[in-house]
PDB file with SEQRES, HELIX, SHEET and CRYST1 records, atoms N, CA, C and O in Angstrom:
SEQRES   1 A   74  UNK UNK UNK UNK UNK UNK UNK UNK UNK UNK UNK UNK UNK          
SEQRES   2 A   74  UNK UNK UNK UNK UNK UNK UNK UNK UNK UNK UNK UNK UNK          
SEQRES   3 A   74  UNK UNK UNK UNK UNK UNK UNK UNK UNK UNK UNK UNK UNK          
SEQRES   4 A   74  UNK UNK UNK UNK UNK UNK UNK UNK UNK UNK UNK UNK UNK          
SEQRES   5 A   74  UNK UNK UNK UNK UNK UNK UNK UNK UNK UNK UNK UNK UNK          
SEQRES   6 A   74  UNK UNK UNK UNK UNK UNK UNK UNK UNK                          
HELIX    1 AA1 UNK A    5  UNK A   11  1                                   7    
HELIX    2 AA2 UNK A   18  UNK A   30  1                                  13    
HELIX    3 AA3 UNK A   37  UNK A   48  1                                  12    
HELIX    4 AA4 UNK A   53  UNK A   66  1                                  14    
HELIX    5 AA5 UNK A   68  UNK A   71  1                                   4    
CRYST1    1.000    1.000    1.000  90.00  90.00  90.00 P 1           1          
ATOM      1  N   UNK A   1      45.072  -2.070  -4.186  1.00  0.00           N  
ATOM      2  CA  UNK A   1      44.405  -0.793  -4.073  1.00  0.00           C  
ATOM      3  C   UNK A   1      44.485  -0.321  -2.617  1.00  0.00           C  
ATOM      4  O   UNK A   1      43.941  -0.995  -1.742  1.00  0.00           O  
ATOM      5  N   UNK A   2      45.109   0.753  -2.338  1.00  0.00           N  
ATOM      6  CA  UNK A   2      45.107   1.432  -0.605  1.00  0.00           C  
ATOM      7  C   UNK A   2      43.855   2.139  -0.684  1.00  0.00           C  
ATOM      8  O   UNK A   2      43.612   2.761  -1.718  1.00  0.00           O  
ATOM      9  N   UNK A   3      43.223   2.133   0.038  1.00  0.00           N  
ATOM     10  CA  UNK A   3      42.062   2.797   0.328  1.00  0.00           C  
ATOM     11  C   UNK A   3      42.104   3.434   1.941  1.00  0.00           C  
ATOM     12  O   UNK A   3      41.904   2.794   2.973  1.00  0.00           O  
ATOM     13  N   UNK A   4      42.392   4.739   1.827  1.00  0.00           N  
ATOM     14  CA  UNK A   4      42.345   5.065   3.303  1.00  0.00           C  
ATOM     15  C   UNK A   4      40.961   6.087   3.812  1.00  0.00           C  
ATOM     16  O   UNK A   4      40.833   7.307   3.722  1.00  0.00           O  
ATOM     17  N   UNK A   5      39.863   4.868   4.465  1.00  0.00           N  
ATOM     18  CA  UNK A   5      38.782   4.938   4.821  1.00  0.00           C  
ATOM     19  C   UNK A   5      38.477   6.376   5.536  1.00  0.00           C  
ATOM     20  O   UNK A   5      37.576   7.176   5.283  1.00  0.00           O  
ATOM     21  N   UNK A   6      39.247   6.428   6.256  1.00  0.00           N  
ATOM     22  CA  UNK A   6      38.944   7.924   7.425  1.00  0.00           C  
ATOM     23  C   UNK A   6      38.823   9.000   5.929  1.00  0.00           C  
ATOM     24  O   UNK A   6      37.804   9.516   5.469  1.00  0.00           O  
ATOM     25  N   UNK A   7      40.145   9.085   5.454  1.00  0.00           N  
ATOM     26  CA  UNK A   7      40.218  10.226   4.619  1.00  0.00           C  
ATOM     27  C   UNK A   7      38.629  10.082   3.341  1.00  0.00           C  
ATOM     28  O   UNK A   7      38.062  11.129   3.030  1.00  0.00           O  
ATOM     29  N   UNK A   8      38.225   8.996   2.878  1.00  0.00           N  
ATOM     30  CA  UNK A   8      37.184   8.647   1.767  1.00  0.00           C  
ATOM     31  C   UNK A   8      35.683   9.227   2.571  1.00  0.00           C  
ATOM     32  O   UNK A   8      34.743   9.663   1.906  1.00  0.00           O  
ATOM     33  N   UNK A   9      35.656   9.146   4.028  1.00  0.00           N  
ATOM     34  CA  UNK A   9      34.663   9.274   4.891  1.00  0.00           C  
ATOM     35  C   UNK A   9      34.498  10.723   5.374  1.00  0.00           C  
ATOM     36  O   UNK A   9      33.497  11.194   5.913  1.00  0.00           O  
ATOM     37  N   UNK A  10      35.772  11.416   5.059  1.00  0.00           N  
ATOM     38  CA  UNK A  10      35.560  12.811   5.244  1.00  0.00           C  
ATOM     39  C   UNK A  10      35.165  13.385   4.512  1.00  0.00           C  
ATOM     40  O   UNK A  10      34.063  13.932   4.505  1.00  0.00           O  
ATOM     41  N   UNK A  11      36.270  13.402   3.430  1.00  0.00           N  
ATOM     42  CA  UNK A  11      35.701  13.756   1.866  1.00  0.00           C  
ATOM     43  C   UNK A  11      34.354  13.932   1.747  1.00  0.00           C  
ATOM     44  O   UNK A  11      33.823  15.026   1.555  1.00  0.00           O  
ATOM     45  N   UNK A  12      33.802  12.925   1.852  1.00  0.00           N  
ATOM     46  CA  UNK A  12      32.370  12.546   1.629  1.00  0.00           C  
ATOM     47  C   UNK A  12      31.608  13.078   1.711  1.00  0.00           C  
ATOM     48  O   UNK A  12      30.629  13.221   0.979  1.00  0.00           O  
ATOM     49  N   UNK A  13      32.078  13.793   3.276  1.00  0.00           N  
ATOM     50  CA  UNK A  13      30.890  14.500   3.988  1.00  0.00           C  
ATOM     51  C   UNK A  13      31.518  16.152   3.531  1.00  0.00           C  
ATOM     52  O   UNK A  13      30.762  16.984   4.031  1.00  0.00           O  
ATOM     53  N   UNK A  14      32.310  16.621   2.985  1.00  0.00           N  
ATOM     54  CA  UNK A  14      32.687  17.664   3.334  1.00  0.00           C  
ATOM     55  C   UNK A  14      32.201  18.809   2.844  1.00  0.00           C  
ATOM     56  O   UNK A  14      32.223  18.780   1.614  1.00  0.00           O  
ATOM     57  N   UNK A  15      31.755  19.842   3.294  1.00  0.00           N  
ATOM     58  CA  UNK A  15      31.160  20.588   2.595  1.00  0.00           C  
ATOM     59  C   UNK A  15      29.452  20.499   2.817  1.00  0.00           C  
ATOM     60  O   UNK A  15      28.718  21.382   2.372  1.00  0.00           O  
ATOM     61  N   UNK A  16      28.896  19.234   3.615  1.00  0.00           N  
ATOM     62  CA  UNK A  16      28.049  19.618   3.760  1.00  0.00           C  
ATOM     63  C   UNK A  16      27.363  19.802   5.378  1.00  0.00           C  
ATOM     64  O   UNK A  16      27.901  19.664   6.476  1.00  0.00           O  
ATOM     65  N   UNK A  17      25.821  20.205   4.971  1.00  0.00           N  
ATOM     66  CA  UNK A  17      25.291  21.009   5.920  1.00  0.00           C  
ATOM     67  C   UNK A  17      25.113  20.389   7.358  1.00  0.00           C  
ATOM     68  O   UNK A  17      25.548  19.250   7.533  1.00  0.00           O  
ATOM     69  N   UNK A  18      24.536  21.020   8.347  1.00  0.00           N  
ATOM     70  CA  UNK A  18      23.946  20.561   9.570  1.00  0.00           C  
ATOM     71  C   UNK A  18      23.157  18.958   9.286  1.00  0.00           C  
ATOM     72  O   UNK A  18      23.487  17.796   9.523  1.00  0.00           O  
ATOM     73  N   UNK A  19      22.060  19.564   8.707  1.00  0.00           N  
ATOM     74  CA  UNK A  19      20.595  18.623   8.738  1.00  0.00           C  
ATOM     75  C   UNK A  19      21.249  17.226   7.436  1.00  0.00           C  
ATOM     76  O   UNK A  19      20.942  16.037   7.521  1.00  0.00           O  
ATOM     77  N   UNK A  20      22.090  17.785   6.432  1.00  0.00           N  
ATOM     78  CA  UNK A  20      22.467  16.528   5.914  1.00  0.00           C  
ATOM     79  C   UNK A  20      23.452  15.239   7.092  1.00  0.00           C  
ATOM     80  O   UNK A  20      23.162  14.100   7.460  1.00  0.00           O  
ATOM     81  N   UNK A  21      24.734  16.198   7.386  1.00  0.00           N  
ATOM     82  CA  UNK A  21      25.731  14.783   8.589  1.00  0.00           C  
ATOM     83  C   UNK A  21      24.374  14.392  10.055  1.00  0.00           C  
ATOM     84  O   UNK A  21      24.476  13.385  10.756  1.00  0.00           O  
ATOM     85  N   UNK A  22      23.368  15.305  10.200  1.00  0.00           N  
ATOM     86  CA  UNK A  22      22.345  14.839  10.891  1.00  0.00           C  
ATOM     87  C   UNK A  22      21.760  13.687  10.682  1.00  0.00           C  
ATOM     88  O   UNK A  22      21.800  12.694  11.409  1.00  0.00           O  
ATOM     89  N   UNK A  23      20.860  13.912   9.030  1.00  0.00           N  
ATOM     90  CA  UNK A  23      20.507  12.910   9.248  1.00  0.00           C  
ATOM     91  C   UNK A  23      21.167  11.675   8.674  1.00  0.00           C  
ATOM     92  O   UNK A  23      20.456  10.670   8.640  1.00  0.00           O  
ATOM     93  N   UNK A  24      22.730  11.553   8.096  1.00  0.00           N  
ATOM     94  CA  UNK A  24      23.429  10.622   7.860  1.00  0.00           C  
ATOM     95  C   UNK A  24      23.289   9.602   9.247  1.00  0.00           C  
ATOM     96  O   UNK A  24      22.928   8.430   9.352  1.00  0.00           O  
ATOM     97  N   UNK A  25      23.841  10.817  10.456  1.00  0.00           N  
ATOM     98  CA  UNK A  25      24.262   9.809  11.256  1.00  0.00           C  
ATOM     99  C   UNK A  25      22.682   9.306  11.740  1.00  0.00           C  
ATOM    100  O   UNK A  25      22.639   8.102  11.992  1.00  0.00           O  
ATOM    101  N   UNK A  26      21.749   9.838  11.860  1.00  0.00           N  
ATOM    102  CA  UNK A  26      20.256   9.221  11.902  1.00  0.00           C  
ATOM    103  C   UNK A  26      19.857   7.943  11.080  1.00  0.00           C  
ATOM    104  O   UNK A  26      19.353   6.952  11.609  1.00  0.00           O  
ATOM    105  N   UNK A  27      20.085   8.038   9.948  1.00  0.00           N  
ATOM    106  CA  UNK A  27      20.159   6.709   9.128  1.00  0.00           C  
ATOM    107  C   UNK A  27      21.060   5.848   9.482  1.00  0.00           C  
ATOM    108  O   UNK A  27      20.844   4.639   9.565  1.00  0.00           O  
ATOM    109  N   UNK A  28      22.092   6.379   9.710  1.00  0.00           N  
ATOM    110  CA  UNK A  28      22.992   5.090   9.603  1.00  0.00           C  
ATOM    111  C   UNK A  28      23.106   4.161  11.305  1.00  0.00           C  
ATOM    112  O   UNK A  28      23.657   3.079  11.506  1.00  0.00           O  
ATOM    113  N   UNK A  29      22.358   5.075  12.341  1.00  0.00           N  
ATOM    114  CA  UNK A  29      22.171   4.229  13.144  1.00  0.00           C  
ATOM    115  C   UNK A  29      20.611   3.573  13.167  1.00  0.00           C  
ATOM    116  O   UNK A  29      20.373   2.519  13.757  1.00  0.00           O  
ATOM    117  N   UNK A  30      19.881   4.124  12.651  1.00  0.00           N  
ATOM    118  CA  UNK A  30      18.544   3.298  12.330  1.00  0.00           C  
ATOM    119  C   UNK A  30      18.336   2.385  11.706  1.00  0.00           C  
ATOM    120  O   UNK A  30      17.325   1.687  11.788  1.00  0.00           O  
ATOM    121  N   UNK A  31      19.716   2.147  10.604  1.00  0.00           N  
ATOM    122  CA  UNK A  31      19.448   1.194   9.525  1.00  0.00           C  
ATOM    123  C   UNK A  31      19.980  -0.181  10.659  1.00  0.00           C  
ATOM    124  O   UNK A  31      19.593  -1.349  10.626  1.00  0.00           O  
ATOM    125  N   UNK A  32      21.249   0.634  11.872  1.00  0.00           N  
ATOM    126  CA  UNK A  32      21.661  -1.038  12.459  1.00  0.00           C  
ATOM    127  C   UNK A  32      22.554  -1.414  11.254  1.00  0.00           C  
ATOM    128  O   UNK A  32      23.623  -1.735  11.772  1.00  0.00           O  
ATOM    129  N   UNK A  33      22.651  -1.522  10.113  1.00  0.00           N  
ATOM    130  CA  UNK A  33      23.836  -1.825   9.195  1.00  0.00           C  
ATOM    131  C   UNK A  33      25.075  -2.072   9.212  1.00  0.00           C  
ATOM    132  O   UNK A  33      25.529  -0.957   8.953  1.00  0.00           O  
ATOM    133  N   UNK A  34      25.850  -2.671   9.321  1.00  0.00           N  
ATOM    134  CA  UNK A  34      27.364  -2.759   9.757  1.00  0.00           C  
ATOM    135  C   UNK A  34      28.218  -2.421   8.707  1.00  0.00           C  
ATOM    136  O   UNK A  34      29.377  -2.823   8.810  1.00  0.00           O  
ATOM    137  N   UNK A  35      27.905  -1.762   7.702  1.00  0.00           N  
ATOM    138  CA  UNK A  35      28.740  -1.306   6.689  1.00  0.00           C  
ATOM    139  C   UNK A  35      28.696   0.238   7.150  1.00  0.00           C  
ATOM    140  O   UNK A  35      29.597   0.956   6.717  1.00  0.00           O  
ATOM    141  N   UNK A  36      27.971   0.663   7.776  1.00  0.00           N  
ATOM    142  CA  UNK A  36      28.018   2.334   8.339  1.00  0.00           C  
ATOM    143  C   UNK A  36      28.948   2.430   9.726  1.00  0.00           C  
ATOM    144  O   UNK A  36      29.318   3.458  10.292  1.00  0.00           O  
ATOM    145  N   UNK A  37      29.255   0.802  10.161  1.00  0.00           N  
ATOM    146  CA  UNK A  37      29.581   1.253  11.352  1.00  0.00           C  
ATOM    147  C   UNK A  37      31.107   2.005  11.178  1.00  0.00           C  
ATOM    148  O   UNK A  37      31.439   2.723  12.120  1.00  0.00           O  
ATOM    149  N   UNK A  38      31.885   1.905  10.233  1.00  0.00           N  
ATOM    150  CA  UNK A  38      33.319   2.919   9.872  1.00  0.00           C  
ATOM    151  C   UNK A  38      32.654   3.898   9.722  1.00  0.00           C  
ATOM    152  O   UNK A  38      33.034   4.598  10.660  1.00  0.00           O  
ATOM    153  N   UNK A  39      31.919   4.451   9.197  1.00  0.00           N  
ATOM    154  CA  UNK A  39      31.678   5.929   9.211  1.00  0.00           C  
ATOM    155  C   UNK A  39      31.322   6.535  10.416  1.00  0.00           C  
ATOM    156  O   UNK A  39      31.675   7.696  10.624  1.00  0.00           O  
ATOM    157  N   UNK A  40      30.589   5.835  11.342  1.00  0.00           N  
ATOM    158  CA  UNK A  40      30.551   6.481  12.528  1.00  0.00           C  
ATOM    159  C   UNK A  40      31.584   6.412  13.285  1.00  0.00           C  
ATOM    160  O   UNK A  40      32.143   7.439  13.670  1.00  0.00           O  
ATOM    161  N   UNK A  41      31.987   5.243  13.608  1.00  0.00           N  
ATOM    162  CA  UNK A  41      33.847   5.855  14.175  1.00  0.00           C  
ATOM    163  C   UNK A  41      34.635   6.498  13.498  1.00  0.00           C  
ATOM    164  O   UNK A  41      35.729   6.772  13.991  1.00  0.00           O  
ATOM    165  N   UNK A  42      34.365   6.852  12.396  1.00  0.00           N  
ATOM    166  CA  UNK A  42      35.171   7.828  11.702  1.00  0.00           C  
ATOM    167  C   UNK A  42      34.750   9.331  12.929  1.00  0.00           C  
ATOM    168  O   UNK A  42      35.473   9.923  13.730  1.00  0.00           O  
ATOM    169  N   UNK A  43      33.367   9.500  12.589  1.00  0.00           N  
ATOM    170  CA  UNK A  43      33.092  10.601  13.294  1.00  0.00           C  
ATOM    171  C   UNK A  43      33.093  10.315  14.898  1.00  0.00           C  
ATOM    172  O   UNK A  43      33.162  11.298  15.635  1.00  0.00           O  
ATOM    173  N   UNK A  44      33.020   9.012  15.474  1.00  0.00           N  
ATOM    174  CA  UNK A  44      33.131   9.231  16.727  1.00  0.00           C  
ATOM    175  C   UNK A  44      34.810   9.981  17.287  1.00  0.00           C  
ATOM    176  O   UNK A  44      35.138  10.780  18.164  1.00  0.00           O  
ATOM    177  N   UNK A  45      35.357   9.393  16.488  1.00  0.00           N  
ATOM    178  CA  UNK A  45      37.045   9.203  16.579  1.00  0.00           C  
ATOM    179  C   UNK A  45      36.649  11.555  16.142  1.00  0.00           C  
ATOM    180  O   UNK A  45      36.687  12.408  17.029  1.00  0.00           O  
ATOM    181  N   UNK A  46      36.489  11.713  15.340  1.00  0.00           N  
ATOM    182  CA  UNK A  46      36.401  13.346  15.223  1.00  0.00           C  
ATOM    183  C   UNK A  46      36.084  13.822  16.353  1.00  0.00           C  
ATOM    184  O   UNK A  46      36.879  14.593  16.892  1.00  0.00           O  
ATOM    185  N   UNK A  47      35.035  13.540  16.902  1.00  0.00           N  
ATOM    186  CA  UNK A  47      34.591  14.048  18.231  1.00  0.00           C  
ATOM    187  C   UNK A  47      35.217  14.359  19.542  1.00  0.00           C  
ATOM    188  O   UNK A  47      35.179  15.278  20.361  1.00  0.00           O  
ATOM    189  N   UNK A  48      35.988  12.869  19.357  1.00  0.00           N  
ATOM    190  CA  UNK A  48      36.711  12.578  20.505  1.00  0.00           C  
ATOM    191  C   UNK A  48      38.198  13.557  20.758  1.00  0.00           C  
ATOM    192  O   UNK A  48      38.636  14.031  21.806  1.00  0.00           O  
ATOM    193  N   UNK A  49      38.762  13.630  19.294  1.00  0.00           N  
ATOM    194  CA  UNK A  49      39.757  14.632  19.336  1.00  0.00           C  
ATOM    195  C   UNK A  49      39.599  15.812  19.203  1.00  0.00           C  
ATOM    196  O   UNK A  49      40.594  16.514  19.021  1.00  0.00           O  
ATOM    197  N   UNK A  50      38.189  16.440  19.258  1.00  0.00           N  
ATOM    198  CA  UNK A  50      37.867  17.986  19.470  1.00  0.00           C  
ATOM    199  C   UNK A  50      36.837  17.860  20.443  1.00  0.00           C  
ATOM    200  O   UNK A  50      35.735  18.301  20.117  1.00  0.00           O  
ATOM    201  N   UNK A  51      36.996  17.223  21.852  1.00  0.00           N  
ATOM    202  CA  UNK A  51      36.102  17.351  22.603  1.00  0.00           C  
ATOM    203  C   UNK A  51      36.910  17.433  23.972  1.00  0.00           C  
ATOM    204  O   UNK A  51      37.858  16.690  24.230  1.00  0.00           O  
ATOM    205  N   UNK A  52      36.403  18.468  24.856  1.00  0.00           N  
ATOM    206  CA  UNK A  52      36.591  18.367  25.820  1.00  0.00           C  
ATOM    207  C   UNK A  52      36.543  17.205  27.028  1.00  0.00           C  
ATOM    208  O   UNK A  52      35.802  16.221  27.032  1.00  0.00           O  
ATOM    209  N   UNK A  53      37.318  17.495  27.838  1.00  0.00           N  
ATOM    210  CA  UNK A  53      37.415  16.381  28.631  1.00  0.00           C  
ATOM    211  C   UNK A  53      35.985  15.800  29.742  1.00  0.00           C  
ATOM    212  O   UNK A  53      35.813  14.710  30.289  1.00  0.00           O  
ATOM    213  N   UNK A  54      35.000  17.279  29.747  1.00  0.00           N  
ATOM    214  CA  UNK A  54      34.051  16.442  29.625  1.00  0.00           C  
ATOM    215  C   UNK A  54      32.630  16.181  29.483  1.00  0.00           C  
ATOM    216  O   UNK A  54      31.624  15.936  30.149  1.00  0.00           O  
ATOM    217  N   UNK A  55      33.198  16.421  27.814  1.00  0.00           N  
ATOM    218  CA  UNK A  55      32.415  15.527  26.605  1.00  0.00           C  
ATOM    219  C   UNK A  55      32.628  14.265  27.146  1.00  0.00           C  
ATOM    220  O   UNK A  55      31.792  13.446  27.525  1.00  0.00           O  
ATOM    221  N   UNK A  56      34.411  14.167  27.135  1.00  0.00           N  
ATOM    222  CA  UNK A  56      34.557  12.914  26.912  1.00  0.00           C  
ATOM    223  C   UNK A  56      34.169  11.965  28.023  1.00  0.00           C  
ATOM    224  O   UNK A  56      33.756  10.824  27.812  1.00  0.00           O  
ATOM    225  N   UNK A  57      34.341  12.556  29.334  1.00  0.00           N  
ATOM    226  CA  UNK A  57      33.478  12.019  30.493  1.00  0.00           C  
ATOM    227  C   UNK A  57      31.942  11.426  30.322  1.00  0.00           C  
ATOM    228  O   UNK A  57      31.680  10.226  30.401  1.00  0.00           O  
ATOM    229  N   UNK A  58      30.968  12.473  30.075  1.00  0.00           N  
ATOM    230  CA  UNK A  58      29.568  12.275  29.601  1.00  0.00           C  
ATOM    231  C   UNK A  58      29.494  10.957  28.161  1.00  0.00           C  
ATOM    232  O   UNK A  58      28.898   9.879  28.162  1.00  0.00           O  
ATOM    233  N   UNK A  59      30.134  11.434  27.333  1.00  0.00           N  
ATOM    234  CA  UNK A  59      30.241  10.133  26.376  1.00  0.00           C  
ATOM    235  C   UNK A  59      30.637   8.602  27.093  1.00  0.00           C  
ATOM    236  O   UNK A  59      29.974   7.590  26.864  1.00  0.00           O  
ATOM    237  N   UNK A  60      31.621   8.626  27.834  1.00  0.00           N  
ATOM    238  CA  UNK A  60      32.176   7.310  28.526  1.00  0.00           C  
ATOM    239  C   UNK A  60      31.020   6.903  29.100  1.00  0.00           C  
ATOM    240  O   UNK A  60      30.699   5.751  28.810  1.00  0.00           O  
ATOM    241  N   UNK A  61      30.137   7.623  29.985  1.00  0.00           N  
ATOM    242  CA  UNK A  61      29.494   7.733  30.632  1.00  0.00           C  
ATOM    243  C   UNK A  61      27.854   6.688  29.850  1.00  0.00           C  
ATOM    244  O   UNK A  61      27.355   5.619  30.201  1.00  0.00           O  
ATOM    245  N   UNK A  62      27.603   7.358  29.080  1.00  0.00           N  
ATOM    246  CA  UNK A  62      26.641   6.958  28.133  1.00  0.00           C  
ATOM    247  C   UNK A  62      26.765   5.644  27.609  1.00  0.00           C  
ATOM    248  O   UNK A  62      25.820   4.856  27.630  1.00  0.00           O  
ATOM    249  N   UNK A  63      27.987   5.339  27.095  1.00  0.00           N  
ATOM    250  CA  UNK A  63      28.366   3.897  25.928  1.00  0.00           C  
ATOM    251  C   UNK A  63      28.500   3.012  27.626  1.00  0.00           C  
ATOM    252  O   UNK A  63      28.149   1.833  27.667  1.00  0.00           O  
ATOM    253  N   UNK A  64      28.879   3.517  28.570  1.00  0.00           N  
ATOM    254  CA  UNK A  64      29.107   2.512  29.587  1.00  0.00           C  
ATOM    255  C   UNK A  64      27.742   2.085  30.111  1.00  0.00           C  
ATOM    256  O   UNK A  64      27.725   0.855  30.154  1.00  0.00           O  
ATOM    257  N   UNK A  65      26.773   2.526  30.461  1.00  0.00           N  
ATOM    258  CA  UNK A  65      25.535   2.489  30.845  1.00  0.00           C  
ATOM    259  C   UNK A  65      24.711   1.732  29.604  1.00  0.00           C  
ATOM    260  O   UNK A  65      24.083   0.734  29.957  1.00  0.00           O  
ATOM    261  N   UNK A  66      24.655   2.033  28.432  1.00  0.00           N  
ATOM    262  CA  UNK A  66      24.014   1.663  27.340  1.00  0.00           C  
ATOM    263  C   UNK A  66      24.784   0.178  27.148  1.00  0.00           C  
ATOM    264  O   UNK A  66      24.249  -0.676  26.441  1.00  0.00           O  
ATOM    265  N   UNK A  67      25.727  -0.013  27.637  1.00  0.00           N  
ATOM    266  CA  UNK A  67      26.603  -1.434  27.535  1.00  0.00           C  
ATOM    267  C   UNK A  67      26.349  -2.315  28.493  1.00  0.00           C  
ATOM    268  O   UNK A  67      26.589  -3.511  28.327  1.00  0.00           O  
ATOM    269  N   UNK A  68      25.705  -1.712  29.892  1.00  0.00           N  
ATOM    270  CA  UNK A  68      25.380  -2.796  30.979  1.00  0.00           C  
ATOM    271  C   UNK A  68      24.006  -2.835  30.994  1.00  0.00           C  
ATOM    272  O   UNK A  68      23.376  -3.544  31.780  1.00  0.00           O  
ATOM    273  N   UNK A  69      23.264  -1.770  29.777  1.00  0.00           N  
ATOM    274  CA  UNK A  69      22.094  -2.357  29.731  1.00  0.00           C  
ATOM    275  C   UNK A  69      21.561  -2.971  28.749  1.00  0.00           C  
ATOM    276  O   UNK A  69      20.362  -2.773  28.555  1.00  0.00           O  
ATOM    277  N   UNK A  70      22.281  -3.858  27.883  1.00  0.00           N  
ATOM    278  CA  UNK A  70      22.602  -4.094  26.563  1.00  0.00           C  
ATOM    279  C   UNK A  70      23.002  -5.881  27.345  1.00  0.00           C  
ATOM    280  O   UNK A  70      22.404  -6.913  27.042  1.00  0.00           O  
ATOM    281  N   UNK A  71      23.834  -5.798  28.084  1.00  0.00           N  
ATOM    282  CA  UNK A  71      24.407  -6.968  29.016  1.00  0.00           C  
ATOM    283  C   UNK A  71      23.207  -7.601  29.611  1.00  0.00           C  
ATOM    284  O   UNK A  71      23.124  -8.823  29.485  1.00  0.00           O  
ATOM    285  N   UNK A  72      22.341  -7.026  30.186  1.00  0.00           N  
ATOM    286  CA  UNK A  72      20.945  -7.256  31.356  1.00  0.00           C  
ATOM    287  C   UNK A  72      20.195  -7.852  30.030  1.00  0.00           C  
ATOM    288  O   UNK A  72      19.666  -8.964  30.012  1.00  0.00           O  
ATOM    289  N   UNK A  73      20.220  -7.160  29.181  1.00  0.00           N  
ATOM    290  CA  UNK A  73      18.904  -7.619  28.226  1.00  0.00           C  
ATOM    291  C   UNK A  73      19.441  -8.684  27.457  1.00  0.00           C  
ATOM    292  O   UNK A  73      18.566  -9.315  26.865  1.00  0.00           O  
ATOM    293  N   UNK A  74      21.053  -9.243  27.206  1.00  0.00           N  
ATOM    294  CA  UNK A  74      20.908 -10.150  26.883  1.00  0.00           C  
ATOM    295  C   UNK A  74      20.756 -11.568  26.942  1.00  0.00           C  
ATOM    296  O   UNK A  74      20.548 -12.210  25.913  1.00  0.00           O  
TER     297      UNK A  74                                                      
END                                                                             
C-alpha cells in the first residue's frame, strides 16, 4: 500500500476554516502525541515554502532558543 502522507494530510485539512487548522494545530501540540507529529511538519514544511525570508529567520530563531532551553532543563 503507498500512502503518501503530505498529500493524505492536506486533503484532510482542505477546505477548512481558520478556527478549525487552529485548533488542530492547538490539540495536536497539547496532546504531545507523536502520531501528530507528521502533520505538523506537514504544515511546518507549508510554511516554510510560503514564507518569507524573515519568517524564516524569526522561526530559526524561536526552535533555536526553545532547543537550548529544552538542553538547560534537561
Amino acid at each position: 500500500m503507498d500512502i503518501n502522507i503530505r498529500e493524505h494530510i492536506i486533503n484532510n485539512f482542505k477546505g477548512d476554516d481558520y478556527n478549525t487548522l487552529k485548533n488542530a494545530i492547538d490539540e495536536s501540540v497539547a496532546s504531545q502525541d507523536e502520531v501528530t507529529l507528521p502533520g505538523l511538519g506537514v504544515f511546518l514544511e507549508i510554511i516554510w515554502e510560503n514564507a518569507s525570508q524573515e519568517l524564516k529567520n524569526e522561526l530559526i530563531e524561536i526552535i533555536k532558543k526553545r532547543v537550548e532551553n529544552k538542553e538547560k532543563n534537561s
